[in-house]
Backbone as numpy.savetxt, mean C-alpha at the origin, in Angstrom:
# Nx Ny Nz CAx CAy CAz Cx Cy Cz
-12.45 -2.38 -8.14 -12.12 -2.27 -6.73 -11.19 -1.07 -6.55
-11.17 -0.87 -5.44 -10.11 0.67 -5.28 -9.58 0.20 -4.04
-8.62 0.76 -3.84 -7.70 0.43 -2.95 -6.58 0.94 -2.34
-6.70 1.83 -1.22 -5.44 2.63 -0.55 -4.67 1.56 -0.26
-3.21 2.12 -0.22 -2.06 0.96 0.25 -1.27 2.30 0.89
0.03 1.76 1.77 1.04 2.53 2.51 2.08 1.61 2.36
2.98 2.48 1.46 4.43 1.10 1.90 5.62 2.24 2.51
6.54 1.42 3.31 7.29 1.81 4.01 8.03 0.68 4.41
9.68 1.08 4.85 10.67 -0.18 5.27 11.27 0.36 6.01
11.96 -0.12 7.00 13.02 0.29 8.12 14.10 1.36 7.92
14.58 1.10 6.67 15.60 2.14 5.97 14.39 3.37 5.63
13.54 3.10 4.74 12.60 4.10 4.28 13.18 4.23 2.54
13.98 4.11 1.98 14.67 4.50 0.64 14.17 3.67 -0.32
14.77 2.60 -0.89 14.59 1.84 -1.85 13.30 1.06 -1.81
13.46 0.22 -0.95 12.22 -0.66 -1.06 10.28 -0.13 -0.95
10.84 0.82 -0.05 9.36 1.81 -0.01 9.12 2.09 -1.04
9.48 2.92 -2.27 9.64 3.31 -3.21 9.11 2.42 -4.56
10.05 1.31 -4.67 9.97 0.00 -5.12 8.64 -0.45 -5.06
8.27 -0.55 -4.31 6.91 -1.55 -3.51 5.96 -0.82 -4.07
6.31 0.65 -3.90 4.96 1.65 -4.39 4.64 1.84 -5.92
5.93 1.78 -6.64 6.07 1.55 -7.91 5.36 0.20 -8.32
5.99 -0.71 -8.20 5.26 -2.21 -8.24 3.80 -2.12 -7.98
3.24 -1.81 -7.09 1.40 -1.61 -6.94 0.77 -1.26 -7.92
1.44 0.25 -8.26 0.78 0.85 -9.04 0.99 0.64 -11.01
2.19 -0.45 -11.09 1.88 -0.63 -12.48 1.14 -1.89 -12.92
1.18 -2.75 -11.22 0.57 -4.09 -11.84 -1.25 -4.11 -11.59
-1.43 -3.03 -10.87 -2.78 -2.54 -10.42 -3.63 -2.74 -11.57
-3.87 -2.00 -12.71 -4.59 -2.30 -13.78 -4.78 -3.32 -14.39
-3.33 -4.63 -14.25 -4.38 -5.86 -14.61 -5.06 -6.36 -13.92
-5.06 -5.81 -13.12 -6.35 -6.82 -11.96 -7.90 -5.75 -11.52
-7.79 -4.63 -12.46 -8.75 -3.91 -12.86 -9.10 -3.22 -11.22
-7.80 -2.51 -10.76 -7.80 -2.11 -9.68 -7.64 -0.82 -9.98
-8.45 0.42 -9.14 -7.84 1.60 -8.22 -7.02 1.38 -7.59
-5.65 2.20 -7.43 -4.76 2.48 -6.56 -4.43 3.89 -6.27
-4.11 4.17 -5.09 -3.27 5.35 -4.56 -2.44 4.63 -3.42
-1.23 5.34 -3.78 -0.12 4.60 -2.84 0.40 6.00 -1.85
0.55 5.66 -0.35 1.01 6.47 -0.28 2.79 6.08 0.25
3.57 6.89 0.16 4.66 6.06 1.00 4.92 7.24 2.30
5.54 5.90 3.07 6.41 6.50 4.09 7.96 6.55 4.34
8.50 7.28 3.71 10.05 6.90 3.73 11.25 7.86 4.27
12.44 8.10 3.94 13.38 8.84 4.61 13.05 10.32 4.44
12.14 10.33 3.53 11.80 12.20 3.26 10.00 12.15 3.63
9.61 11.33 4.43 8.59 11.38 5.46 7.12 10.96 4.50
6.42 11.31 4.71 5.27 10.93 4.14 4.66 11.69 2.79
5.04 10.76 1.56 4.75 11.56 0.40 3.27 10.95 -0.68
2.75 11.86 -0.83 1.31 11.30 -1.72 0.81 10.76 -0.38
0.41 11.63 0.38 -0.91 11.11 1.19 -1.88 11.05 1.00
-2.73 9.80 1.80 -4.25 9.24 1.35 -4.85 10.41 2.01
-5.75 11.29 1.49 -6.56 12.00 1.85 -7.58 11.08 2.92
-8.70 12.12 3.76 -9.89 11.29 4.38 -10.63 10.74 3.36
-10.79 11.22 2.10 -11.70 11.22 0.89 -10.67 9.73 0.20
-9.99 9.75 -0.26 -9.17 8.67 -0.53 -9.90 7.46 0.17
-9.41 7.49 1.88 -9.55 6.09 2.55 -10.95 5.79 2.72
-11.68 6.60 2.70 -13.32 6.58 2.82 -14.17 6.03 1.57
-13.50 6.11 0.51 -14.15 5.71 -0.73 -13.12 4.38 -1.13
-12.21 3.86 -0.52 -11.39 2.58 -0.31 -11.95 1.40 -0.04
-12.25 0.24 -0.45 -12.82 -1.43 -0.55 -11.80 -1.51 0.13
-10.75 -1.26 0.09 -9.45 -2.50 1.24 -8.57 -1.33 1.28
-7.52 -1.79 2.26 -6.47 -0.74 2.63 -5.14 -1.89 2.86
-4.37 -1.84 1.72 -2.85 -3.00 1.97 -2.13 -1.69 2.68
-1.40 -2.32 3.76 -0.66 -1.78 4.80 0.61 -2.84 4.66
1.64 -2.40 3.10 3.07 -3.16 2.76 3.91 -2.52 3.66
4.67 -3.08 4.78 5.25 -2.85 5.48 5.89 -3.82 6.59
6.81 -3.92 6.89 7.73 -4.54 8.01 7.87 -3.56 9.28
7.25 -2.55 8.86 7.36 -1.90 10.49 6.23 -1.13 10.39
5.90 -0.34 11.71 4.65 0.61 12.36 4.93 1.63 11.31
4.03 1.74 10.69 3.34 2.83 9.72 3.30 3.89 10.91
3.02 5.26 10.45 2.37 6.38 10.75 1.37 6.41 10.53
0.38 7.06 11.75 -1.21 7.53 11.19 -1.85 6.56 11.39
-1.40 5.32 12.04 -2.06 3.83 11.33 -3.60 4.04 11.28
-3.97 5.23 12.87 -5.42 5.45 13.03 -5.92 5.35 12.19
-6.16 5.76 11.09 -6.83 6.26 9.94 -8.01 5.35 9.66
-7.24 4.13 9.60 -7.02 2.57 9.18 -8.41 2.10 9.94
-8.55 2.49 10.99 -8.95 1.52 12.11 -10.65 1.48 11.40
-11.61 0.00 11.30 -12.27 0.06 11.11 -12.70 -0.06 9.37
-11.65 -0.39 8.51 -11.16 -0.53 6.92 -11.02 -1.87 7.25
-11.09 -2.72 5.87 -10.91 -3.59 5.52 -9.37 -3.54 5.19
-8.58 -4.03 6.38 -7.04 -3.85 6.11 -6.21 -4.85 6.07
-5.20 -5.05 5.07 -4.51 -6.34 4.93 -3.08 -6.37 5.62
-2.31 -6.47 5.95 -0.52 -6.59 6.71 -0.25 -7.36 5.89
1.34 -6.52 4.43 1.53 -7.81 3.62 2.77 -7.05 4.19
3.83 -8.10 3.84 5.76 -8.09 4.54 5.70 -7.16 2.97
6.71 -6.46 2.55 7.43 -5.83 1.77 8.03 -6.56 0.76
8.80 -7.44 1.67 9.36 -8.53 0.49 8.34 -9.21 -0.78
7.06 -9.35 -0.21 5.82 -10.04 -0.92 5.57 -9.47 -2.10
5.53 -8.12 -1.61 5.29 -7.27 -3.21 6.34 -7.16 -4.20
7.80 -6.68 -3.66 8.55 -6.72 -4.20 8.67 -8.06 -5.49
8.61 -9.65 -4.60 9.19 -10.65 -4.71 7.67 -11.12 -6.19
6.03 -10.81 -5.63 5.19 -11.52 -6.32 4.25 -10.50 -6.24
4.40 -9.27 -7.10 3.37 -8.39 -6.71 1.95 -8.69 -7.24
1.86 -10.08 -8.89 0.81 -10.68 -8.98 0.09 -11.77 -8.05
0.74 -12.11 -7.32 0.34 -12.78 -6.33 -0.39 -12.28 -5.19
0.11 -11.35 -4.83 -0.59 -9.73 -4.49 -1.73 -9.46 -4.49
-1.83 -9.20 -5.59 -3.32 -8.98 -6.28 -4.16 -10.09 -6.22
-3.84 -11.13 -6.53 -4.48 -12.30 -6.45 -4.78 -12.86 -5.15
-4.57 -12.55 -4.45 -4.69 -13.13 -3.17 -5.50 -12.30 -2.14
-5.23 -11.03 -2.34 -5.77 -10.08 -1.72 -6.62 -8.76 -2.20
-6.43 -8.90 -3.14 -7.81 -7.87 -4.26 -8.79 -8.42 -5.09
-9.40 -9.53 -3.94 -10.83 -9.89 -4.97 -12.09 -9.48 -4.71
């Protein structure tokens, strides 16, 4: 499966960061593609290309607040997980929402 995600938090610093880290190391046991992009205090870094979201099975949108761009999105198989979720059970994550 492959899978764009966007994380981002109100502050933008730690937890964005965090969240994006967390995706991408627990991604391979669940025999996932990932590209993460974040949105945080130094703005939007590792963006999903059109080519990225177009060749994407699902799109996790980790976040507690309005993303940027959300357009992109519209018409993807897209999930809304809270921030805390990944942080707190990022196998749960996967399990719940990357099958």
């Amino acid at each position: 499966m492959k899978i764009v995600a966007v994380t981002a938090c109100p502050t933008g610093i730690a937890h964005t960061y965090m969240a994006a880290d967390a995706l991408v190391k627990a991604a391979p046991k669940f025999n996932v593609q990932i590209k993460v992009e974040t949105q945080g205090a130094m703005g939007i870094e590792n963006p999903l290309t059109p080519h990225d979201i177009a060749q994407a099975d699902k799109v996790l949108i980790v976040s507690d607040i309005n993303i940027e761009q959300a357009a992109r999105f519209e018409g993807m198989n897209t999930v809304h997980i809270p921030i805390e979720d990944v942080l707190l059970n990022v196998d749960k994550v996967f399990l719940v929402h990357c099958r």
